[in-house]
C-alpha positions in Angstrom: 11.4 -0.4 7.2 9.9 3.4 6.6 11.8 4.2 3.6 10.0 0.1 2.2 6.5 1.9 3.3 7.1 5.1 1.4 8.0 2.8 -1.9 5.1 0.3 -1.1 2.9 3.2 -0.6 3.8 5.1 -3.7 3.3 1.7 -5.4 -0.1 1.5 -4.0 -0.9 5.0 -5.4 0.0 3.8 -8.8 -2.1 0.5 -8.5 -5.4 2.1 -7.6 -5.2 5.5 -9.2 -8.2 5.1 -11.2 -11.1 5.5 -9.5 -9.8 7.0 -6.3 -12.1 10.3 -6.3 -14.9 8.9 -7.2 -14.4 5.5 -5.0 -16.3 6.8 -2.0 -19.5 8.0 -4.3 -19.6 5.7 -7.0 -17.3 2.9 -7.2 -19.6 0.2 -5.1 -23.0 1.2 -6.4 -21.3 0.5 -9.9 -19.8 -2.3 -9.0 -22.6 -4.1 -6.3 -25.7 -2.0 -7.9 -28.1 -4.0 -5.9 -26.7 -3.9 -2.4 -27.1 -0.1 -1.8 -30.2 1.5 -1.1 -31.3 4.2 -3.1 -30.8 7.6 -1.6 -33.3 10.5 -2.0 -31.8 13.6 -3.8 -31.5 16.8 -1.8 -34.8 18.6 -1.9 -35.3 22.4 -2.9 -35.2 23.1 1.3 -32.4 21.3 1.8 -30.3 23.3 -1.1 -31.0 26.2 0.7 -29.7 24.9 4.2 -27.3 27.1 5.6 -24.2 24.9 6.7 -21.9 27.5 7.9 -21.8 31.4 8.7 -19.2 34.5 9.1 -20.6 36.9 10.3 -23.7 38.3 8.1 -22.7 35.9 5.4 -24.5 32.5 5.3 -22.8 28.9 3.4 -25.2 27.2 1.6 -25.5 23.2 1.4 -26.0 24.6 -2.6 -23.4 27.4 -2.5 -20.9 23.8 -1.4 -22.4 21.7 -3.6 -21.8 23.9 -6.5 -17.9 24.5 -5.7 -17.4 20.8 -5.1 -18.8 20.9 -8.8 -16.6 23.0 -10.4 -13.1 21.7 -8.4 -13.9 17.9 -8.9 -17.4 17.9 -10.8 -15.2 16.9 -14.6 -12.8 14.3 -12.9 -15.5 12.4 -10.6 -17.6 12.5 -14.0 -14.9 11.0 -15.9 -14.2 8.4 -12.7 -18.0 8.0 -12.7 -18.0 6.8 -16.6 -15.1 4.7 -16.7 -16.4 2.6 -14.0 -19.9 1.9 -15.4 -18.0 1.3 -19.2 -15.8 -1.6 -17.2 -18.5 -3.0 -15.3 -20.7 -2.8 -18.7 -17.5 -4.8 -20.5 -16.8 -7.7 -18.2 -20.1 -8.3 -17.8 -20.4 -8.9 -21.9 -17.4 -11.1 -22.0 -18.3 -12.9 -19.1 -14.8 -11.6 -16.9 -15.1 -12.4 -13.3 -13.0 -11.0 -10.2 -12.9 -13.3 -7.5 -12.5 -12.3 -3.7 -10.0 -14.4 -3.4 -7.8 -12.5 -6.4 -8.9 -9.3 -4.8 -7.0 -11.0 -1.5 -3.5 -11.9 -3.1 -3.6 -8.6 -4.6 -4.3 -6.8 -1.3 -1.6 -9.0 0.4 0.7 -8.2 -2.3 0.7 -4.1 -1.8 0.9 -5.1 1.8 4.5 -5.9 1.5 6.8 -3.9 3.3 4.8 -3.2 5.8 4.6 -4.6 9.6 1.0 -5.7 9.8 -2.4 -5.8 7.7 -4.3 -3.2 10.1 -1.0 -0.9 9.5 -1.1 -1.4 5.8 -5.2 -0.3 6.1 -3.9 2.4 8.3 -1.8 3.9 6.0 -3.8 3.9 3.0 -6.6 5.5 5.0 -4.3 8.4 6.1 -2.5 8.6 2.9 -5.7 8.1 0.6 -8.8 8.4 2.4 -9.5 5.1 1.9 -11.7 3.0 4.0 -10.8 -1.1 3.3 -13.9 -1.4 2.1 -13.0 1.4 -0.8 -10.0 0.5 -1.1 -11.1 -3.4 -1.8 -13.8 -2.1 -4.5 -10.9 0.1 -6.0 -8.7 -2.9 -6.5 -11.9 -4.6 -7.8 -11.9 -1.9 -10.7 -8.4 -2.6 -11.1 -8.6 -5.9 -11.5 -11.7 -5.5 -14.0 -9.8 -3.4 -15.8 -6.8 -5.3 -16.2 -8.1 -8.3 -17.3 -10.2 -6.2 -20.4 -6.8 -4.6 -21.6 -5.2 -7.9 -21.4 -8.5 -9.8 -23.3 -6.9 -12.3 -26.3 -3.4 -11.8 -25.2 -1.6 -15.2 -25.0 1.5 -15.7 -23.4 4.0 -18.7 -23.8 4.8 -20.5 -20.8 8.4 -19.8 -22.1 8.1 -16.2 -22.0 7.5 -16.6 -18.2 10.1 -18.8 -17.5 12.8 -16.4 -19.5 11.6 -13.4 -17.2 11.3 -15.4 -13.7 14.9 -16.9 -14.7 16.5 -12.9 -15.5 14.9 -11.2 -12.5 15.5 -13.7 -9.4 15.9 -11.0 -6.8 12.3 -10.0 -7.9 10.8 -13.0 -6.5 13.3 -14.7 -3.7 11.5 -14.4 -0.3 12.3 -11.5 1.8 13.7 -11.5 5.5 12.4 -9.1 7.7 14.0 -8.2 11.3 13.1 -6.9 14.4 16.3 -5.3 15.8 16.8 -3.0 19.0 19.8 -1.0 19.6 21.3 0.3 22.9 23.6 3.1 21.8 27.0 3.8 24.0 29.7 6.1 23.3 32.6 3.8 24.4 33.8 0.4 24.9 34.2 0.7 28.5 29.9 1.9 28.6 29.1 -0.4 26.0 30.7 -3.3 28.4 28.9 -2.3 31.6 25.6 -2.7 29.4 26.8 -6.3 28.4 27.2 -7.4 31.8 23.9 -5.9 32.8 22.2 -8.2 30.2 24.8 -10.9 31.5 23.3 -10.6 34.7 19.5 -11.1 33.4 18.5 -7.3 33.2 15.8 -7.0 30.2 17.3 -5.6 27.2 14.7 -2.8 27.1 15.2 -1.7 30.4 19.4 -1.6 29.9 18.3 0.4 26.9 16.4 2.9 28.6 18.7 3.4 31.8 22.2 3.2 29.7 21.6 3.8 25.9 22.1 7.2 24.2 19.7 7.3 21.4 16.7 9.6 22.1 14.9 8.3 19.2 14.6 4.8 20.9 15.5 4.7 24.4 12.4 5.4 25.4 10.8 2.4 23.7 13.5 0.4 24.4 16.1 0.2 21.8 13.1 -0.9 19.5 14.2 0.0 16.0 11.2 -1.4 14.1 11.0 -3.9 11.2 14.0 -4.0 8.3 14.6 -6.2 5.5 18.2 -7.7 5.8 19.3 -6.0 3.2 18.1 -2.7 4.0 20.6 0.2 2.5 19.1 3.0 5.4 20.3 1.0 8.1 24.1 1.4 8.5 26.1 -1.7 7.7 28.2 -2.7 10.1 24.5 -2.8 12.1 23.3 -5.0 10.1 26.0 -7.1 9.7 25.8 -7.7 12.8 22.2 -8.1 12.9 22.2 -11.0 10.4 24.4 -13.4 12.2 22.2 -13.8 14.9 19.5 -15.4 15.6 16.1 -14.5 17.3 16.7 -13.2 21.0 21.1 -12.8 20.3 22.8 -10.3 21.4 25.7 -8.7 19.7 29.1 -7.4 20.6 29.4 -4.3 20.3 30.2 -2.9 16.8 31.6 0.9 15.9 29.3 3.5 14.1 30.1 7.0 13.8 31.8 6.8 16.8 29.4 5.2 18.8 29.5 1.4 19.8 26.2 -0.2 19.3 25.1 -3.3 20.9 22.2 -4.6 18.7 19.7 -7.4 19.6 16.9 -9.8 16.9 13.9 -9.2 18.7 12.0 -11.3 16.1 12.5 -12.6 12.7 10.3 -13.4 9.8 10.4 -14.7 6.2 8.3 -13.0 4.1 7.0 -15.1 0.9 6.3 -13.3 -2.6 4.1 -16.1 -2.9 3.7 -20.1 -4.3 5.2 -20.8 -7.6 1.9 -20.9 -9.4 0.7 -17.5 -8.0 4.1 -16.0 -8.9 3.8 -17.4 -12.7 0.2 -16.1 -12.8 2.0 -12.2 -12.2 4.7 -12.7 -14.5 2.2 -13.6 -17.1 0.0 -10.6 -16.5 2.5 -8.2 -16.0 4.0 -9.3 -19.5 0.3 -9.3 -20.9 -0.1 -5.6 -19.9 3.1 -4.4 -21.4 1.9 -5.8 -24.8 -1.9 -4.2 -24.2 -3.3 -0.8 -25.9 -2.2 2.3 -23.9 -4.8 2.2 -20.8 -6.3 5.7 -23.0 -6.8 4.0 -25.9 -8.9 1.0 -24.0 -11.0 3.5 -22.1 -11.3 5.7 -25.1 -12.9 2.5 -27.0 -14.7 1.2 -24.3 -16.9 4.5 -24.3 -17.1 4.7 -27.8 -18.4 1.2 -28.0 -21.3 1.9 -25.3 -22.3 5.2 -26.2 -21.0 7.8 -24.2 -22.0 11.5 -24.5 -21.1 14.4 -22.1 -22.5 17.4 -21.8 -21.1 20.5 -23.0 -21.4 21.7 -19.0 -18.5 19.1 -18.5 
């Protein structure tokens, strides 16, 4: 399953790019103005604060503030206007972004991984990115999407055609639990058999008997795997799909090694009811016929009046 959480979380990278800098400073006061309070600026004393020292040489809350400025000041400022331009836009054409569409979007970038507080997890290590900024950043998305995607129709044939051509895309995936005890002969690999025979938890056989240092000490647990999973050699998970939940199999040759693999659990993971399914077909072809995401941005602040300064 890691090498599924590197792709999902490259593909979450790509779905909430914009904003990301500026999601901890701006993204929710644009988005929910009324629900923060309004903070009082830094005074002149406070500038001056020292925040750190080296010796003789004193850090400044200003001498920080101005190099924050200058590494991130341009992109935050762009971040900053592109949010208030697409909260300015949907409000005109009356576009609304439900909670529960920020939900099935959430629950679709957590595919691939074992749990929802590990998909928050990761995107906070990865990102920096509470759930509450990371739910406002798929807010902007979603805003954003639906603006580029404004008075484009798409026939209900178009999605059939696609959902018909790309099956795999959309069949529900099946995920498995598997542990491993790892021998390095028949004869080994049959003395662990009849230790589970004779009632002996799989984990603890694992640990006294198996050879892997990666997982004997949890067990044999491997982790989570789609069935299909090419990182996973194949003759384990051959194995691993004839059996069901709690099986145990016979031992089958890797490299070597015989492995005697167990289904701790299985699960079916759904891409989600036929209507919601359609609804992302008909987006996803929607965007690919929109203006360059530039181009709508570019527009959008021509339309409301944008000006920088010629500091920025």
């Amino acid at each position: 399953m890691r090498n599924v959480k590197v792709l999902w979380g490259m593909i979450a990278v790509l779905l909430i790019a914009v904003g990301i800098l500026s999601s901890v400073l701006t993204a929710r006061s644009f988005l929910q103005p009324a629900a923060d309070p309004i903070l009082e600026p830094p005074s002149k004393a406070d500038h001056e604060l020292t925040i750190a020292s080296i010796g003789d040489k004193d850090i400044t809350l200003r001498d920080l503030e101005q190099q924050l400025l200058q590494k991130h000041g341009k992109e935050t400022l762009e971040q900053m206007i592109d949010h208030e331009v697409i909260r300015r836009e949907a409000e005109t054409l009356g576009i609304q972004v439900s909670e529960s569409e920020i939900k099935r979007e959430l629950e679709r970038m957590q595919q691939g991984y074992e749990s929802e507080n590990e998909f928050y997890q990761a995107m906070e290590e990865q990102l920096g990115l509470t759930r509450e900024q990371l739910n406002e950043d798929v807010r902007h998305k979603l805003y954003t999407e639906k603006i580029s995607i404004q008075g484009i129709a798409i026939d209900d044939a178009d999605v059939d055609d696609y959902i018909a051509s790309h099956p795999d895309e959309f069949k529900a995936t099946v995920l498995l639990r598997l542990e491993q005890i790892v021998t390095a002969s028949k004869e080994q690999a049959q003395r662990a058999l009849n230790d589970l025979a004779k009632g002996t938890e799989f984990a603890r056989v694992a640990k006294e008997r198996s050879l892997d240092d990666a997982t004997r000490g949890s067990g044999g647990d491997l982790g989570w795997f789609e069935e299909d999973d090419p990182f996973v050699p194949a003759p384990i998970m051959k194995a691993a799909k004839s059996l069901q939940t709690g099986q145990i199999s016979k031992p089958v040759e890797v490299e070597g090694q015989f492995v005697i693999v167990r289904v701790k659990e299985r699960k079916v993971q759904s891409k989600g009811s036929p209507e919601a399914i359609r609804e992302q077909v008909r987006k996803e072809l929607a965007l690919r016929e929109a203006p360059p995401l530039k181009e709508t941005m570019q527009r959008l602040r021509e339309k409301w009046n944008v000006k920088v300064s010629g500091t920025y």
